[in-house]
N, C-alpha and C positions, 0 to 999 in steps of 0.2 A: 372710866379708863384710868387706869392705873400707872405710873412713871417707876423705873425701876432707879433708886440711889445706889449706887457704886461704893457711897463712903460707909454702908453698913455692911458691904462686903470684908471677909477678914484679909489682912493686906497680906498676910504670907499666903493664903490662897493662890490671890490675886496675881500677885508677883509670882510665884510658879507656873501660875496655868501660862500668864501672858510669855512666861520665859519658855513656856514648850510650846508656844505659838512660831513664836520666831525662831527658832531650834529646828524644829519640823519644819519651816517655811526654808531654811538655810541649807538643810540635808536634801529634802526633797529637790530644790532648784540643783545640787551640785549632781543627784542622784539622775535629773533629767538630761542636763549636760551630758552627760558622761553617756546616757543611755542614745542622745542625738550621734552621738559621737561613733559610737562602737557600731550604728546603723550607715552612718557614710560609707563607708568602706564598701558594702557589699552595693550600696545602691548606685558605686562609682566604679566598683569593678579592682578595687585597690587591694593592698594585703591586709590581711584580718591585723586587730592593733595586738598590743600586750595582752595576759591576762588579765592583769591588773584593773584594767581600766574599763573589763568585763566584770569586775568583782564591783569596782564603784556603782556600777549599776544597779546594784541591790540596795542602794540608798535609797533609793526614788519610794519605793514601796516603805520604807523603815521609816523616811520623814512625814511620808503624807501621813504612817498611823501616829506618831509624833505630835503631828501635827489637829489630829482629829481629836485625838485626847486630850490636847490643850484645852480646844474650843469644849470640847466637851465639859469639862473642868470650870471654864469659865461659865457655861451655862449654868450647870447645877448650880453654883459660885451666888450666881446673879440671881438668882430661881429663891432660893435659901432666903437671900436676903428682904426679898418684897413680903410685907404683911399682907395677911388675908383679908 
């Protein structure tokens, strides 16, 4: 069984991948808001909101892929680094 070290990953990698982990995890959370948001209205019988705040909603989608490319990044990252 094999231990993967982290310190032979390269740090600029590292530090991108992990910086589009939380980027993506920031968008996405502001993108689901907004998307609970713009769903109250109809499920409470209220006026539809702004457009605007129907446009935020297209985050939700733009962070999670953000968000997957990070981890993605950091896998191959991690993957690269373990000898055979």
């Amino acid at each position: 069984m094999s231990t993967i070290d982290s310190s032979r990953t390269a740090p600029r990698e590292a530090g991108r991948a992990d910086t589009a982990v939380r980027v993506g995890t920031i968008v996405f959370a502001v993108g689901a808001v907004a998307t609970l948001a713009t769903l109250t209205p109809f499920l409470i019988g209220a006026d539809a909101l702004p457009r605007a705040v129907y446009l935020l909603s297209v985050l939700m989608p733009l962070g999670l892929a953000v968000l997957i490319g990070g981890v993605v990044a950091t896998a191959r990252g991690q993957r690269r680094s373990v000898p055979d």
